[in-house]
Structure formats: C-alpha cells, structure tokens
C-alpha positions in Angstrom: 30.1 -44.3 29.0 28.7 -41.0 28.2 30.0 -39.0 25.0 32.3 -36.5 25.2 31.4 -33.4 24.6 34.2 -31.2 22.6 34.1 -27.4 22.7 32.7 -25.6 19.7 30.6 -28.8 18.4 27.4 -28.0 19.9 25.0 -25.6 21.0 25.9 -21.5 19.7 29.3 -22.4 18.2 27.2 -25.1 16.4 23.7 -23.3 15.3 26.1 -20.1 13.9 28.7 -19.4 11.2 30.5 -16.7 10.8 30.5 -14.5 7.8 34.3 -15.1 6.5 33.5 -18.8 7.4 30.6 -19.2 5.0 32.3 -17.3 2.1 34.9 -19.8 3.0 32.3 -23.1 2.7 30.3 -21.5 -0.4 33.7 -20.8 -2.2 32.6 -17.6 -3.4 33.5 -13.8 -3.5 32.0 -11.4 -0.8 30.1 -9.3 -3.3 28.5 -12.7 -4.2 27.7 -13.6 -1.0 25.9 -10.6 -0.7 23.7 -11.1 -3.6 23.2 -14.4 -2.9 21.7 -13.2 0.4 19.6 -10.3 -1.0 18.1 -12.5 -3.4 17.1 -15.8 -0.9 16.3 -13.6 1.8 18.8 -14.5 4.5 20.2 -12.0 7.2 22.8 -11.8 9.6 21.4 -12.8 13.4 22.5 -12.2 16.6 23.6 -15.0 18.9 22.4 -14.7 22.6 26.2 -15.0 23.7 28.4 -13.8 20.8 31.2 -15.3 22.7 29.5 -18.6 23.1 28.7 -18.8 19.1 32.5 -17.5 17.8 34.1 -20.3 19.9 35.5 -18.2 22.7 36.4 -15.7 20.9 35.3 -12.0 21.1 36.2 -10.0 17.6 33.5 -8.1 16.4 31.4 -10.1 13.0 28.6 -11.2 11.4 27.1 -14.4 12.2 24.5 -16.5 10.1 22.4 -19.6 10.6 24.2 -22.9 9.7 21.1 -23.8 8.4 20.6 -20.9 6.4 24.3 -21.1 5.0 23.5 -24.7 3.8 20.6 -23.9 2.4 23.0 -21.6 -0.1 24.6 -24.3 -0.4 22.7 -25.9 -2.8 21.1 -22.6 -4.7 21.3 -23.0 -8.6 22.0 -19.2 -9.1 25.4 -19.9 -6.8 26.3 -22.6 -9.6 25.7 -20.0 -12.1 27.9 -17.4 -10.5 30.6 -19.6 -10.8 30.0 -20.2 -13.9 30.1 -16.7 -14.6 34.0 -17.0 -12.8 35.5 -19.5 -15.1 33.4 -17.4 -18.1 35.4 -14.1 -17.4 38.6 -15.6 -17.2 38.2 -17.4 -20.5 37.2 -14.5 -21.9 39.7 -12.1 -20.2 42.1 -14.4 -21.8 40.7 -14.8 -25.6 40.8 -10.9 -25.4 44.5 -10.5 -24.2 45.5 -12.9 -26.9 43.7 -11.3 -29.8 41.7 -14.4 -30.1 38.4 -12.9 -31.1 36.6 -15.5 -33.1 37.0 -17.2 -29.7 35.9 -14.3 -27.1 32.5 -13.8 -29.7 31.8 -17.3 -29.6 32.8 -17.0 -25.8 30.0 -14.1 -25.2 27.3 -15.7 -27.3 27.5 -18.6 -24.8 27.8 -16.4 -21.3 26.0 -17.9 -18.2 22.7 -16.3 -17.2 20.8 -17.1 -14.3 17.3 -16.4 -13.9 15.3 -15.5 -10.6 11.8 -17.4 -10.9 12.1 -20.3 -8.6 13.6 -18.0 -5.9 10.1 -15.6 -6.6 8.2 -19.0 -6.1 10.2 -20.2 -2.9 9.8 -16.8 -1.1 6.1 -16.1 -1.8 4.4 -19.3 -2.2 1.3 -17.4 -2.8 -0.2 -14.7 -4.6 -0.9 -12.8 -1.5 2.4 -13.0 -0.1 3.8 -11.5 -3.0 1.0 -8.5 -3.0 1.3 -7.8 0.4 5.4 -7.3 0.3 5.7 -5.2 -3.6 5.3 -1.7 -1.6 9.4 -1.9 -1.3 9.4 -2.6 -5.2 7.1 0.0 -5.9 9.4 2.1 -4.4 12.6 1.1 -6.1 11.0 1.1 -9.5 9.5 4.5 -9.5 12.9 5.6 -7.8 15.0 4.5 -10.9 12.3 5.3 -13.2 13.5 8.8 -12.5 17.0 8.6 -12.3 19.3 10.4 -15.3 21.6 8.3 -17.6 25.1 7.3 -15.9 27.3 5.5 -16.0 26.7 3.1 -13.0 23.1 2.3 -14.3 23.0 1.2 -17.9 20.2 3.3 -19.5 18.2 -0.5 -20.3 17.8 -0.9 -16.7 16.2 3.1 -16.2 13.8 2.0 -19.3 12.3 -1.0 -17.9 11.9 0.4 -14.7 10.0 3.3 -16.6 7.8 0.9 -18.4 7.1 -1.6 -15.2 5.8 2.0 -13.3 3.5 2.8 -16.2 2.0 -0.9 -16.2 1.3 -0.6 -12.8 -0.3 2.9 -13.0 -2.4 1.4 -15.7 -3.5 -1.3 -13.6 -4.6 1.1 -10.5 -6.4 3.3 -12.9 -8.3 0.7 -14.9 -9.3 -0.8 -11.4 -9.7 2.3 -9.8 -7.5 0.7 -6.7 -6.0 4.0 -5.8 -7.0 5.3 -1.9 -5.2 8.0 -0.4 -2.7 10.6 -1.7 -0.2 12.9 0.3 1.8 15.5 -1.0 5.1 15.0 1.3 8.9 17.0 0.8 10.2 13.6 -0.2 7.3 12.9 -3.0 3.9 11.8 -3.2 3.2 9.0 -0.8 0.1 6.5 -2.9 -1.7 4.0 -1.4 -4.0 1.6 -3.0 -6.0 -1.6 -2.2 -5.2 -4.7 -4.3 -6.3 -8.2 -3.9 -7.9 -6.9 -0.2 -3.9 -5.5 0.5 -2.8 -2.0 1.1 0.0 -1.6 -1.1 1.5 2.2 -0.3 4.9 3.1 -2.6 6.5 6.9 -3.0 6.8 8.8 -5.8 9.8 11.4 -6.0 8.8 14.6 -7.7 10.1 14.9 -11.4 13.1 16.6 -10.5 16.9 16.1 -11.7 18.5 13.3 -9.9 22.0 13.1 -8.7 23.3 10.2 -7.3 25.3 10.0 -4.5 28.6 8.9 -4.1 28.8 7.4 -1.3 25.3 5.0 -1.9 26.8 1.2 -2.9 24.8 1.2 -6.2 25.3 -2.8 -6.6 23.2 -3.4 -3.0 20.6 -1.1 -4.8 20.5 -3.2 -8.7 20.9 -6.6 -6.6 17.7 -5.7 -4.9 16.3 -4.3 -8.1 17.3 -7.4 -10.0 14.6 -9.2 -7.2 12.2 -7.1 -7.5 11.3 -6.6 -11.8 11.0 -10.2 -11.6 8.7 -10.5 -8.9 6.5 -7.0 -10.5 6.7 -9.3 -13.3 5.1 -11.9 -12.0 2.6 -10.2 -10.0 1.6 -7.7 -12.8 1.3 -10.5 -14.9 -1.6 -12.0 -12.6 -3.0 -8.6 -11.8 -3.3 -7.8 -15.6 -4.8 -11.1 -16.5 -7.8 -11.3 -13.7 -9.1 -8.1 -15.1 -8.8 -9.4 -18.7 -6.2 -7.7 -20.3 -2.8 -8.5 -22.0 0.1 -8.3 -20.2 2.6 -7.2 -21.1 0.6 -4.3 -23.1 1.9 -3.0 -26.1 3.6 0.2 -26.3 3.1 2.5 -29.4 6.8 4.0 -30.0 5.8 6.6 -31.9 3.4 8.1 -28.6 6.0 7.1 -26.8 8.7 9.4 -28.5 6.0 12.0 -28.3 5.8 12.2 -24.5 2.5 10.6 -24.5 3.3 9.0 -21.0 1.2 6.1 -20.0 -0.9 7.0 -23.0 1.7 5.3 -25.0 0.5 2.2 -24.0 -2.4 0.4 -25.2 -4.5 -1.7 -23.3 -6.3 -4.7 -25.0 -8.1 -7.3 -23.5 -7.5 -11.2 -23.8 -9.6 -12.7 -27.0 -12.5 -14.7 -25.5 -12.9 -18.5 -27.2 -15.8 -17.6 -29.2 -13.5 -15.7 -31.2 -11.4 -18.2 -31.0 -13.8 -20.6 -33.0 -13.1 -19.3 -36.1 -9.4 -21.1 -36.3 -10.2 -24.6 -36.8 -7.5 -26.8 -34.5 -6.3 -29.7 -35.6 -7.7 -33.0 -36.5 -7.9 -36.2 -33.6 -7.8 -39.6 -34.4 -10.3 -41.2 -32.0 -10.7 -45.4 -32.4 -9.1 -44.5 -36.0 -11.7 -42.0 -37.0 -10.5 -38.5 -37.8 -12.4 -36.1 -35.7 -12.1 -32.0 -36.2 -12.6 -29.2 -33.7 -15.7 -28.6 -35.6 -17.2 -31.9 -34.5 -16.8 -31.4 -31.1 -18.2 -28.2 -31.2 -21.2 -29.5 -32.4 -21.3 -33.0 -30.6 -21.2 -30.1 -27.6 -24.3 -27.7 -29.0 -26.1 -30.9 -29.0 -25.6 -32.0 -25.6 -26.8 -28.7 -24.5 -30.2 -28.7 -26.8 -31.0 -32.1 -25.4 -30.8 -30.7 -21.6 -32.3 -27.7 -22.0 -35.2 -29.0 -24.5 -38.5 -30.7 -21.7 -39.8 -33.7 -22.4 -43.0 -33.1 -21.1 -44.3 -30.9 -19.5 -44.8 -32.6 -15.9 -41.6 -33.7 -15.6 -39.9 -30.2 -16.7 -41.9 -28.7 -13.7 -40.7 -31.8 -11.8 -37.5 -31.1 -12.5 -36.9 -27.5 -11.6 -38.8 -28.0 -8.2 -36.3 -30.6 -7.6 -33.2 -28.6 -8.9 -31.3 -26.5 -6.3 -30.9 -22.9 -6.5 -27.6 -21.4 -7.9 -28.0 -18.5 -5.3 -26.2 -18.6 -1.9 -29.5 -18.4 0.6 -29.6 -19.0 4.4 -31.6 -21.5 5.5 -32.8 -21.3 9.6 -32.8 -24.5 10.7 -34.1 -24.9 14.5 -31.7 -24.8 17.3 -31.6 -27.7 19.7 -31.1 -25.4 22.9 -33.6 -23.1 22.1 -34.6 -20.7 24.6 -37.1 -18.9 23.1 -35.5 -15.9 22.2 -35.7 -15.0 18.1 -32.8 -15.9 15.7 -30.7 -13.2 14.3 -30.7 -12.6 10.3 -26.9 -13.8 8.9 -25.3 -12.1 6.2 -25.0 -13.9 3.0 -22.7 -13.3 -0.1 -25.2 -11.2 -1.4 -26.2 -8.9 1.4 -22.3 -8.5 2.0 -21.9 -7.6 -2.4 -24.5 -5.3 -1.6 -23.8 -3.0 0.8 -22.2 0.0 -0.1 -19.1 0.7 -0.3 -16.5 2.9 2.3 -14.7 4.1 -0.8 -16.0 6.8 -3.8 -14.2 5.2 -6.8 -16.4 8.0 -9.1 -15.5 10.9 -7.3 -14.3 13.0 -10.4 -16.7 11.3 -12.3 -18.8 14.3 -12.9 -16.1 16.4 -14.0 -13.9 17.1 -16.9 -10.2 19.1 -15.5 -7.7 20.7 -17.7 -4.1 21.3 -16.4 -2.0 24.1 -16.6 1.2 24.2 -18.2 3.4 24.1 -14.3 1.3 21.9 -12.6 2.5 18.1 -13.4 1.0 16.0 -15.7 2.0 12.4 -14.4 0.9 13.0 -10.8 -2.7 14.5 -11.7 -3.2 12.1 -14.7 -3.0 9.5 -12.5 -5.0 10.8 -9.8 -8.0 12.4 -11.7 -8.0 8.9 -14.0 -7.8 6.5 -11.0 -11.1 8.2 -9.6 -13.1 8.2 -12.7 -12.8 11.9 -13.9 -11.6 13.1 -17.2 -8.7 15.2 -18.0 -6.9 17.3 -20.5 -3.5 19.1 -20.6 -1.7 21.9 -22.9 0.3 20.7 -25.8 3.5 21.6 -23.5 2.9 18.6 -21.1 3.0 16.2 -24.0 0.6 14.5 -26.6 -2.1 12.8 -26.5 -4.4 14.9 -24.8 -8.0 13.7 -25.2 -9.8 17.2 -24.2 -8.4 20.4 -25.9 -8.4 24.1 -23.6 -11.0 25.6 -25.4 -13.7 22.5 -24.6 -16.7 23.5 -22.9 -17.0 20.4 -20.9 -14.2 21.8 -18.6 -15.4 22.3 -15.4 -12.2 22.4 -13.4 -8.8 23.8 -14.0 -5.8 23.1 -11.8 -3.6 26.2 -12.1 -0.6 26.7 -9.3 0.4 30.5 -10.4 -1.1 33.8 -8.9 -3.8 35.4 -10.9 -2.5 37.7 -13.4 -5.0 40.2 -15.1 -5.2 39.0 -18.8 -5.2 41.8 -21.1 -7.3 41.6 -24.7 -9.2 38.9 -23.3 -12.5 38.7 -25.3 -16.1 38.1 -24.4 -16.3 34.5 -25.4 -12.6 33.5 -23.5 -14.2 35.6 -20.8 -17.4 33.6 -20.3 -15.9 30.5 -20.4 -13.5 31.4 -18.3 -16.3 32.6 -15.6 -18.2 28.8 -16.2 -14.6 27.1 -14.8 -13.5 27.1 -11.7 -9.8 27.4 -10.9 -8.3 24.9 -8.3 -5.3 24.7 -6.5 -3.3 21.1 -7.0 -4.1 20.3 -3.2 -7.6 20.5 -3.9 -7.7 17.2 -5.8 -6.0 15.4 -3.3 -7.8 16.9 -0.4 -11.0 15.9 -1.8 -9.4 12.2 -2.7 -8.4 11.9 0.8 -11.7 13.4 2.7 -13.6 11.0 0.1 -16.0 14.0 -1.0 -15.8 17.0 -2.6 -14.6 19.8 -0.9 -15.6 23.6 -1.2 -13.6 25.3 -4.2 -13.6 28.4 -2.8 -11.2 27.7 -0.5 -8.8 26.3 -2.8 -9.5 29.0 -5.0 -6.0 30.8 -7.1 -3.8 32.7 -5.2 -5.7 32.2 -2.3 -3.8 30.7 1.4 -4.5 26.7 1.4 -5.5 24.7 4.5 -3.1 22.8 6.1 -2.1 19.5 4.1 -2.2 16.8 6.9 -0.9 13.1 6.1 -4.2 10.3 5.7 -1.8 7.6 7.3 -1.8 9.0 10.5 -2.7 6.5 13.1 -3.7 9.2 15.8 -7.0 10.6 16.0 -8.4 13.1 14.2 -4.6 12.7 12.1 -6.6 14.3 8.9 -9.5 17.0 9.3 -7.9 19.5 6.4 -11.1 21.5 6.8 -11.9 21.2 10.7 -11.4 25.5 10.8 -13.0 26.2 7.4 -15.7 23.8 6.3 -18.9 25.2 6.3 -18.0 29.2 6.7 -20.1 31.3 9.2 -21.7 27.8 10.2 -18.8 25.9 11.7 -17.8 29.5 13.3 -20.7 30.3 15.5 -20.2 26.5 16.2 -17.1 27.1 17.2 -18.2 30.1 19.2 -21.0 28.4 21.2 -18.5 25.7 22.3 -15.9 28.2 23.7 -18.8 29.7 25.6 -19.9 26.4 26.8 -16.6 25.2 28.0 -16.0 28.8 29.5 -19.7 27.8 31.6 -18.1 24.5 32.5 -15.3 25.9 33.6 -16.7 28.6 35.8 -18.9 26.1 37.5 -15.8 23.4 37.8 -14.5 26.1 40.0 -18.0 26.7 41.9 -18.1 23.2 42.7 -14.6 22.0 43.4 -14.1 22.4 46.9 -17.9 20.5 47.7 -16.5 17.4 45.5 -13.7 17.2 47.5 -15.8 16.0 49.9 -18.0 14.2 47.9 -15.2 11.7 46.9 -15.2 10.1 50.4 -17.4 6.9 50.5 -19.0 8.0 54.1 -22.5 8.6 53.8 -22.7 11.1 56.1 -19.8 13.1 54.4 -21.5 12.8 51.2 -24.8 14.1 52.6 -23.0 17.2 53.8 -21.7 17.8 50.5 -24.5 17.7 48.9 -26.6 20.2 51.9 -23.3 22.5 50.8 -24.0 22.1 47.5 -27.5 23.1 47.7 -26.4 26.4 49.7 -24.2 27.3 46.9 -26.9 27.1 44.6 -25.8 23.6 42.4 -28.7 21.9 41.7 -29.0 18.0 42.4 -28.5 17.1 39.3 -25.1 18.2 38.4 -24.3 17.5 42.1 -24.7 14.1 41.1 -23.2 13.6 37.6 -19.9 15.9 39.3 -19.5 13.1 42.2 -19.7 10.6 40.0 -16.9 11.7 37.9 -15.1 12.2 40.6 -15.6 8.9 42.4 -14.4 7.9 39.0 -11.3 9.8 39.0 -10.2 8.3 42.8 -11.2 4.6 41.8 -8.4 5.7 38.6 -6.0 6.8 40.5 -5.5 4.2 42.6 -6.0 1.8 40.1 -2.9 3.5 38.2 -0.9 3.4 42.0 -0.8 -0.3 41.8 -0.2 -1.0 38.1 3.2 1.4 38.7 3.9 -0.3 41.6 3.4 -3.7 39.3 5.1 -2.1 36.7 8.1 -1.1 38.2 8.8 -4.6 40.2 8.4 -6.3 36.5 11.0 -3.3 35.6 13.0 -4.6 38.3 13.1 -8.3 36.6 14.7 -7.1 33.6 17.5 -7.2 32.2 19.4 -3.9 31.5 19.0 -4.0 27.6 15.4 -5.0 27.8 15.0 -2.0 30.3 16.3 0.2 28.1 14.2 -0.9 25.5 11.0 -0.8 27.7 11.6 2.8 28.3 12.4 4.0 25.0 9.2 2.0 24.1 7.1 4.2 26.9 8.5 7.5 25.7 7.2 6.7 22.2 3.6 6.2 24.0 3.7 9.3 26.1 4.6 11.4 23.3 2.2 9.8 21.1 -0.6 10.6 23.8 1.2 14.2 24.1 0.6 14.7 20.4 -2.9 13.3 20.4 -4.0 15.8 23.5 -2.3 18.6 22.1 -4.3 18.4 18.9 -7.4 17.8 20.7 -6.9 21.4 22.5 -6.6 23.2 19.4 
C-alpha cells in the first residue's frame, strides 16, 4: 500500500520556512536573526506558489530555505548570541542590586564572537574574497568620513579611517589604481588587484549627517563582516609585496594631519638577517646540534654541487641538465598537411609585451597643491601613477616638496586668476616655468592614459566635459574629441561635414535609380544602371550603392521574421515574464538611442 501523502509535508510547504517560523526553531530575537543572516549570507527567496509553500495560506511574509535555516542551526556565532542573552541579564541584575564586584567580574568575562570561519566558509579562496571587497571599500571609506555620534562609537569611525589608509597605501605602492571619475556622489576609483577590478566610491570631505530614518545596526552588522574580511585580504595583499601588515602608525604624524603619511611602511626582514639570532639547540641521536651547524652542514652541500670534478664530466653535466627557462619545443604533427606551424606564446613573450596601462604617467613631474584643492584625493592619485607631490602647510604636515622648489612643474589650483600685486622678479619667473592646472586635468589624463594638452585646462579657463570611463557604450569617454589637437582636428572636422554634405547630395541623385536596383531581375537591374549612366553616376558607385542596398532588403526581411518569431515566443509567456521581456527591450532601445545619438554629434 502506497504512503499517504499529508498536506504540508512535502514539496513547497516542505523546501520553505517562514520567517516567524525560523526565529521560532533558532530561538532567537529578530534583530538576531538578521545578523545572523547578513553575516552567513542567506536571503529571503521566493517560492513559485506562495500559497503552495505557507500551507494554504495566503498572508503576505518572508520565506527561507529549510536548508538554509538549518544550516543556522548549528552556527557557533548563534551560540554566542545567546550567550550574550544570559550575560545581560546577569549583569542587568548585579547592577540593580548594587552588586558590583560581581557585574566587573561579570564584564571581564562577556561573550565575544569572532567572524573568521564565516570569512573562510564564504570565500574559500583568495579570489573570491578580491573579487567581492568593492561593497567593503565602499562601507569603509563611507564611515571613515562620518562625524562622532552617538549611534557609532568613535573606535568604530577610527578603524575604518586606518583600514582606508592601508588600502590606499597598498594601491599606491603597487601602482593598481586605473580609472578616476569625478561624480556629484564622490569619486568613483577603480583599480586592478590580483587580475580583479575592484571599483569603490569615495564621498567628498564634506560634513556628514546621518539620517534618521537609515537602520544604523543593518549598516554596523554588515560593517562588522566586512573589517574582518579587509583584514584578511589586506593582510595577504600586504605580505605578497613584502611588507608588514598591519603597518605602524606614527601618532605624533598622525595628530599632525599627516594623512596616510602617518603610516610607515616596512618590509618583512628576509632570513639572512635573520641569521644573526642563533635558535635553539636540537638533540639529534643524543648529540646537541645548533642552528649554526646546520647552516654550515647546508653551505657545504652547496660547495660540493657547485664545485666540477673534472672537467669532462662538468661539460657533461650541463649538456644533460634542463633549462630553467619556459621554451617551446615544435614537435612534428602527425596530420601534417604541409602548411607551416604557427609560433606559440610562451611565459616570456606574454611578460614581455607591453603593457595596456601607463603606471609612470606623472613620473616626470613634480605637482604642488593649492590650499582649496584636496589633498587626500590628489595625493592619492598623483602617488598611485608615479609622480611626486607637495602641498601648503594648510593641507597638513608632512609635505615632502616645499612651494618655492624649483622641481615643480605643475600646480593644481581651482580659483580664478587674481593679479598678484608686489610680486617680484624671481616669484615671477618661477611662476612663468609652472604651469597651472585645473583638478580635472589629472584625472583626464589618468583616464585617457596620456597626457593631455595643459592649455586647455589652463586657470580660469571653461573645462571639457568630464565623461564617466565605466561607460559600457561606445565612444562613453573621448573628453577631448572637440578640442585635441586645435586648428588640426577643426579642419578635420570641416572636411568631414563637407564630405557627408557630398554624400548626401548624391544619396539624393541616386535614390530613385536604387529603387530599382534592389529587384533581383536582371533586366531591371540593367535598366538601372543605363539610368544611372544618363544621370551621370559613374559605374562604380552604381555598384557599391546597389549593393548596400541589396543589403538593406536582405535586412529587412530578415528582421520581418525574427519579429514575427519574436512575438509568437512573446505569446508563450507568461504575463510576469512578458513584462519583464519588455522592460528588458526598452533598456536596449534606449541604450542604442543613446549610442546613435552620440554618434551624431
């Protein structure tokens, strides 16, 4: 006899829980739940049939995963939070009876969980957890910049601070940093890491205010996540390039306004200079044997292979010894047809080609910054691409290049010029061997990966439109498709308009004869073309014109029948998925809008 099968035991009602029902299974609080959520990564789904899946019933809530729910089940950070529970109420109670030998004894002991397994579970490698810090990024720098209040204690603002700096000091020493945009939300970075593109936003050094409607514990839950998985990642980063992590910070720089100067970089000790601290001594078949022993037992293992012993068998040897060096090696091909083999690349023709991106762009230069432009934002820049730079003492110490240097070739001033009265002759020389920039300048060039024309850029003078480098569309950034080149680019310009005014004119000449020409009969064609000759188009452009327009009919119909395809698949759909479909195809049409409508201009 077959089982019977009871409603709300399998299928939807089986493979989903609701929301009250797994608070009610984990026996914990909602805002619990929550975190526990943020921090393992589990979100609510939607059943096919939300009828189906809340057992007939049709109130509106959340539904989870059983699966997922009792995974939770068994999280060590959920033990913790209870923990936590029974710790508040015995301290809650110490405190209301005055016990406070108790309630310290109480705090020294409070539960704290820690995050590092979950880091582990979630990214089980090092790429995983590169490719998904740009949402980090983001929440760091955002706190980073937030005032002191009350909802955020002021420890949390400084470590976010400090893990921002690390990672600007990372980008510059490795010189990751790619493209730059100036946005009305903040500067928008990207930079390439481990062969990802990590992109994060910067807001501009501004006064915060925080809202009050923003749930500020979703915000420090997920902020909790992610220092511990920048700390990990920066720990890694750091340590392939050689250096300590976490670097030391100089307080009194620090107190100074010294910014990411305040931190010093050091590399990681290398074991030769580790040598000079004997280790300890290692009994070996009841012998004592030192660290100094094995060092040289080691020196001469290495004399003894290195040293011939004669002289036929050393040449012997290295004939017989295989190269270190990747090589291909062509080795005939069994269905060989005669034709010649193709060179492959190898490791070293791949090292050595050059590469897409200018790393030294500001190399050659030496930039000082006005007092109003920011210091943070151009430090960054201007150090990630090689250059050197210097600011007034107003920006903050540490400045490594003072105003009246003579290696300044650039300054990046954002005020109108102002005649300088009592200026003398040497302020005014050197002032004639610099030349002033604009702030958009730097990133311009950054973006365009050369550098640009000063002059246009020049102070006071109207900037070129600022176009975002993430555009996907073509032609999304050409900041100096109207100005590079002067007098040049505008007779270019000229001689085009003139050319397309031509091919207009003789579009319109030769319109009517294609008509005709479009027809596949030969005899219709070759009175076209006896037409075209009595209007005076030559044979040439009488051909390449039918062509195209052959072309054109053989499109057209081709695009009757993929709508008529396209609407019976329509037709097959459900209502939601159409809906979808279409809001998916207006997002195409206006894309290609956009794209032809810059092309015209």
């Amino acid at each position: 006899m077959a089982k019977i099968k009871r409603r709300g035991e399998s299928g939807a009602a089986k493979a989903y829980v609701t929301r009250s029902a797994a608070i009610k299974k984990l026996q914990c609080s909602l805002a619990d739940f929550r975190r526990l959520c943020i921090l393992k990564g589990i979100f609510p789904r939607e059943p096919r049939s939300r009828k189906k899946a809340n057992k007939g019933s049709s109130a509106p809530t959340s539904f989870y995963y059983a699966k997922d729910i009792a995974y939770l089940a068994h999280e060590p950070v959920l033990k913790k939070l209870r923990e936590h529970k029974a710790f508040a109420k015995k301290l809650a109670r110490a405190l209301g009876r005055g016990e406070w030998s108790s309630a310290k004894s109480l705090d020294e002991q409070k539960p704290v969980y820690r995050l590092d397994h979950i880091i582990k579970e979630r990214y089980p490698t090092f790429t995983d957890a590169v490719r998904d810090i740009d949402d980090a990024l983001c929440m760091i720098f955002l706190f980073a910049t937030l005032p002191s209040n009350p909802r955020i204690p002021p420890t949390l603002i400084s470590n976010c601070a400090r893990l921002a700096a690390e990672w600007q000091l990372y980008v510059m020493r490795s010189q990751s940093l790619r493209k730059v945009f100036l946005s009305i939300k903040g500067v928008y970075y990207q930079a390439e890491v481990m062969d990802q593109t990590v992109t994060w936003l910067v807001p501009y050094m501004f006064t915060q205010t925080i809202p009050t409607d923003v749930d500020v514990r979703v915000m420090l839950t997920f902020l909790e996540l992610y220092q511990t998985l920048l700390g990990f990642v920066f720990f890694k980063l750091y340590t392939d390039i050689g250096l300590v992590y976490p670097p030391p910070l100089d307080v009194k720089k620090d107190e100074e306004a010294a910014g990411v100067g305040a931190f010093n970089l050091n590399e990681i000790p290398q074991p030769d200079a580790l040598q000079s601290n004997p280790g300890p001594n290692v009994d070996a078949n009841g012998k004592k044997i030192s660290s100094k022993d094995v060092r040289q037992t080691i020196k001469s293992i290495n004399a003894d292979a290195s040293a011939p012993s004669a002289g036929t068998k050393s040449t012997a040897l290295e004939a017989e010894a295989p190269s270190t060096e990747e090589t291909f090696v062509p080795q005939p091909s069994k269905n060989a047809t005669g034709l010649e083999t193709v060179d492959l690349p190898t490791l070293q023709s791949i090292a050595s080609l050059p590469q897409t991106t200018n790393t030294s762009l500001f190399s050659p230069f030496v930039f000082f910054l006005s007092r109003e432009t920011p210091r943070p934002l151009f430090e960054f820049i201007v150090r990630s691409f090689g250059g050197r730079i210097g600011w007034p003492a107003s920006s903050g110490a540490g400045s490594p290049i003072s105003e009246d240097d003579e290696s300044i070739t650039h300054v990046i001033i954002d005020r109108p010029v102002v005649p300088k009265a009592g200026e003398t002759e040497g302020q005014a020389l050197l002032r004639l061997k610099r030349k002033y920039v604009q702030p958009q300048w730097v990133v311009d060039c950054i973006n365009a990966q050369k550098i640009l024309p000063e002059e246009l850029y020049g102070q006071g003078k109207t900037l070129p439109p600022h176009l975002s480098p993430f555009g996907e569309q073509r032609g999304a950034y050409e900041p100096l498709l109207n100005g590079e080149g002067g007098d040049g680019n505008a007779a270019e310009a000229e001689g085009s308009e003139v050319d397309e005014d031509e091919e207009m004119a003789e579009d319109e000449e030769t319109a009517p004869i294609l008509k005709e020409a479009t027809v596949a009969d030969p005899a219709l064609l070759r009175a076209a073309e006896i037409a075209a000759e009595a209007a005076g188009v030559d044979a040439e452009t009488f051909s390449k014109e039918t062509k195209k327009a052959q072309k054109r009919s053989r499109t057209s119909e081709k695009t009757v029948g993929l709508e008529g395809e396209e609407n019976m698949n329509k037709m097959m759909m459900s209502n939601k998925k159409r809906q979808l479909y279409e809001r998916m195809k207006h997002g195409e049409r206006k894309r290609a809008a956009e794209v032809s409508l810059s092309d015209q201009r």
